[in-house]
N, C-alpha and C positions, 0 to 999 in steps of 0.2 A: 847457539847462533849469536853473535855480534851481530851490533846495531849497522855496523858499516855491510855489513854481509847482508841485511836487507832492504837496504837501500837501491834504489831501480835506478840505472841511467836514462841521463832523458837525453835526446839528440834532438841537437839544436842545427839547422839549417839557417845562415846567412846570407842574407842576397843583396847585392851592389849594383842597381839596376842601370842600363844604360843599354839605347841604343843599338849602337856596335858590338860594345860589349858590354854585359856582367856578370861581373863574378861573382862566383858563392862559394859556401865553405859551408863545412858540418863539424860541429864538435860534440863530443858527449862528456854531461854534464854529471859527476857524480859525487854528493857532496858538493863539498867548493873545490874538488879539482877538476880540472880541464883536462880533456882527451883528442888530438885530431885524432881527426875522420880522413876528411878528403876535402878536396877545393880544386878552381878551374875555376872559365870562363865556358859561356854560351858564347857564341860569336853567330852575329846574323851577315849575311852576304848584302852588299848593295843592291838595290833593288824596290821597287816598292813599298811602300810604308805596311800596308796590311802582311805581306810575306815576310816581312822583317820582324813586324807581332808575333805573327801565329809559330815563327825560330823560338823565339823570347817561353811564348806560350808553354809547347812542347818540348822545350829543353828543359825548363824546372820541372814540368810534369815526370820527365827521364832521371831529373836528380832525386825528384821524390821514390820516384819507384824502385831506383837504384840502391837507395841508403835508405828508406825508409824513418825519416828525420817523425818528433812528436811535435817542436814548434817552429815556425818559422819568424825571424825577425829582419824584417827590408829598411832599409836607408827609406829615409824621406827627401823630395824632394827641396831643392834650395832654388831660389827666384837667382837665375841667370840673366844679366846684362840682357843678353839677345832673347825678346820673348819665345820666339820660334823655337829656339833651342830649348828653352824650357817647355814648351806643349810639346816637342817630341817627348823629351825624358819622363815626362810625365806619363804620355801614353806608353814606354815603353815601363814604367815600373807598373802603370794599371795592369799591364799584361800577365809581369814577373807576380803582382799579387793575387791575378783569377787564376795564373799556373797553380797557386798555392790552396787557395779556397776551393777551386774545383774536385782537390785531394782530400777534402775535407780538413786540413790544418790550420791551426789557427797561427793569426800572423799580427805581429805587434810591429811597430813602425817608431825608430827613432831618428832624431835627425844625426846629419854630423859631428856637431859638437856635442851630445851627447856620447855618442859613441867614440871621439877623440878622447872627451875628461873620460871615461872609462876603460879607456886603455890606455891610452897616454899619460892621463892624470895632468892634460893641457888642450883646450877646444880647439886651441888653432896651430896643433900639431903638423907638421909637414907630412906627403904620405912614405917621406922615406924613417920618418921616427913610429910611425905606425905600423910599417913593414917590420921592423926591427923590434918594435914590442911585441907583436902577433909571433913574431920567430920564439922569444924568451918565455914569451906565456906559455907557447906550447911546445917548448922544445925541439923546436923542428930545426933540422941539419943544414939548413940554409932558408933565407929571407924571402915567402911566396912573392909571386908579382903583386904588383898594385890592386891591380883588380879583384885577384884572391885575398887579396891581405885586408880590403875593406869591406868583403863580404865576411871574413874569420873575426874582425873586429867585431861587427856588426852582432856576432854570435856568440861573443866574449861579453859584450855588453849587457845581451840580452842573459845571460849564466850571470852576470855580477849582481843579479838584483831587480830587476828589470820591474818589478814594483813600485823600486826608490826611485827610480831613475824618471823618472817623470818632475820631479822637484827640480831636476841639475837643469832645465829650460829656462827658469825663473830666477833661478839662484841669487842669491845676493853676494857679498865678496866677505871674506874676512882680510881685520886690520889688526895690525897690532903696532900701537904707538901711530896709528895712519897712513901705515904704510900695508898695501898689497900683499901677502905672501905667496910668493908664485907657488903651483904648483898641491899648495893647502887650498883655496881656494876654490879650485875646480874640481879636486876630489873629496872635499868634505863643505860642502852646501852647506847657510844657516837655513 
């Protein structure tokens, strides 16, 4: 028996929480290679804010059941201009994350720029270069949406390390001769 032979995939569930929509993605993680799963969008109907939850709720609970993910890793929220917009997304990711805990899995929370330097290897990646790294990481046949493409980040992120990645928040920058090096930077933190 080879060492790769006994090695367990772990499946990782990513979630892109929102409102209207969010998307998630699952990958399996073995070794340091990456495997899609699946990915999509929850989509809640207009309507009342609690019936718009309890979409949010019981669609992760459906993803869980369905793919049977071991961890989960959600976006954090970012402070939006409009407060109101941010207490919805907020409430809707508290939803996406008791969908998660009520399954009993555990769930790790990074923000965006983390998850950008970790796929991108640049925090303020547009989401059409993160669509397009999520496609090459995981060799998928064309570019997921948006949606899907930052909950599969978000899952990449959490497979790249997701121990270390707590430092890339604080980071400081490397120089060389004073200058910036783009790119070294935001994927290798002093």
């Amino acid at each position: 028996m080879t060492a790769a032979s006994t090695t367990v995939a772990t499946r990782i569930l990513g979630l892109d929480p929102g409102l209207r929509i969010t998307g998630f993605g699952l990958i399996d993680r073995l070794g340091s290679q990456l495997r899609y799963v699946a990915s999509g969008t929850i989509r809640t109907r207009d309507g009342e804010l609690p019936g718009r939850l309890r979409t949010l709720l019981d669609g992760v609970r459906e993803v869980i059941q369905t793919y049977s993910p071991d961890q989960v890793a959600v976006e954090k929220v970012f402070v939006n201009v409009n407060p109101q917009s941010t207490l919805l997304l907020g409430q809707a990711r508290g939803a996406v994350i008791c969908g998660a805990v009520s399954c009993d899995l555990p769930v790790a929370e990074y923000t965006a720029l983390q998850v950008k330097q970790s796929v991108v290897g640049y925090g303020k990646a547009s989401k059409e270069q993160v669509q397009h790294m999520v496609q090459r990481l995981l060799t998928l046949p064309a570019a997921p949406g948006p949606d899907a493409a930052d909950a599969l980040a978000c899952a990449i992120c959490h497979a790249h390390g997701a121990a270390g990645l707590g430092a890339l928040a604080g980071a400081g920058t490397r120089r060389r001769g004073g200058r910036l090096i783009p790119g070294l930077d935001e994927r290798f933190p002093r």
